[in-house]
C-alpha positions as CSV (number, residue, x, y, z in Angstrom):
1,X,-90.7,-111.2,-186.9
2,X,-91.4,-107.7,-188.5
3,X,-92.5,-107.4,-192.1
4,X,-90.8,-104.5,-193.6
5,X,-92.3,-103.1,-197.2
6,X,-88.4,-101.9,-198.0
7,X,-85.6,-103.3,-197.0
8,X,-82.3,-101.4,-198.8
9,X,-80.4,-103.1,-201.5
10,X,-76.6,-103.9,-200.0
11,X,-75.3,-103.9,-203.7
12,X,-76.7,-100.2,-204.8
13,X,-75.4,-99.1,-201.0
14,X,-71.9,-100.0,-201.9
15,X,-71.3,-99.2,-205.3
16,X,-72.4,-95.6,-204.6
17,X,-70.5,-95.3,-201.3
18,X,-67.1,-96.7,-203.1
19,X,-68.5,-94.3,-206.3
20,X,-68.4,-91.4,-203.2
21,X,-65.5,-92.2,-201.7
22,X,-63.3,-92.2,-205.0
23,X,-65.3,-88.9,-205.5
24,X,-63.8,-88.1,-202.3
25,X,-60.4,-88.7,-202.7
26,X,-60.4,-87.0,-206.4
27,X,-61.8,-83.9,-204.2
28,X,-58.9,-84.0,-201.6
29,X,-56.4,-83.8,-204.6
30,X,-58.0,-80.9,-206.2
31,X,-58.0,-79.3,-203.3
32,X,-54.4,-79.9,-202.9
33,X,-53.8,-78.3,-206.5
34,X,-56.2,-76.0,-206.3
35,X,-55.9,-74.5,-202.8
36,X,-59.7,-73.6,-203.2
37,X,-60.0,-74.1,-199.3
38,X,-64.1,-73.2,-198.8
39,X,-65.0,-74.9,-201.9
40,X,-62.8,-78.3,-201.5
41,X,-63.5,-78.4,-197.7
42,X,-66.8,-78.0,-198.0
43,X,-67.7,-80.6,-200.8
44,X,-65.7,-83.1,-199.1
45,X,-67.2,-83.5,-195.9
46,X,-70.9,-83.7,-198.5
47,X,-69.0,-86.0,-199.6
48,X,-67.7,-87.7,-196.7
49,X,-71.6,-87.7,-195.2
50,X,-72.8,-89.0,-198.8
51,X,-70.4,-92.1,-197.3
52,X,-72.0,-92.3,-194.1
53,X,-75.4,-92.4,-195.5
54,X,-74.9,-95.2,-197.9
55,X,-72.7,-97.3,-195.2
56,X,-76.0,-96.9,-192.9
57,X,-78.2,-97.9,-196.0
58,X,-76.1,-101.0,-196.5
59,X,-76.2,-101.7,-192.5
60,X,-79.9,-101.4,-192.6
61,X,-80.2,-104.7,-195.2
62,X,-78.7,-106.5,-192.7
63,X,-80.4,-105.1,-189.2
64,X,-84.1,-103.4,-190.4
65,X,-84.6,-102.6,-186.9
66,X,-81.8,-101.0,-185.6
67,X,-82.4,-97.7,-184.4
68,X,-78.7,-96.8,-184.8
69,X,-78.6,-97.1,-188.5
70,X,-82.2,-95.8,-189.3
71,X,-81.0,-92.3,-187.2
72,X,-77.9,-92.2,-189.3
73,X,-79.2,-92.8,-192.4
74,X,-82.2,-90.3,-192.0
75,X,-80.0,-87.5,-190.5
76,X,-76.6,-87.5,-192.2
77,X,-77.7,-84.8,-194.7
78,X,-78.8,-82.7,-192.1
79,X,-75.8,-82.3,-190.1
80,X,-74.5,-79.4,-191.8
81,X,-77.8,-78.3,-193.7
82,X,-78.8,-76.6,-190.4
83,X,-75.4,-74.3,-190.1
């Protein structure tokens, strides 16, 4: 068995990943008001990565070890920081 010092609180993941996601959806319908293309496109898929990250935080409370989840949580942001 492997003793981790921080394992990821499942409760925190969630609430900010629904929090996101409602964030999210609010952003889709401004950007159907608004037609502000760049802008609304743009700060939903941060938003839509802000998702990923916090589903791969709540994945990681329940397997520490898995590669899979510790890659996605580490590189989400980076995805389009490197564009």
């Amino acid at each position: 068995m492997v003793e981790l010092g921080y394992v990821p609180d499942v409760g925190f993941s969630i609430f900010f990943a629904v929090a996101f996601a409602i964030f999210f959806f609010l952003q889709l319908n401004f950007l159907r008001l608004w037609r502000t293309w760049s802008y609304s496109c743009c700060m939903a898929a941060g938003l839509a990565l802000e998702i990923g990250g916090y589903i791969a935080r709540a994945k990681l409370n329940y397997h520490p070890i898995s590669v899979h989840w510790f890659l996605v949580y580490v590189f989400h942001p980076h995805v389009f920081c490197k564009v």
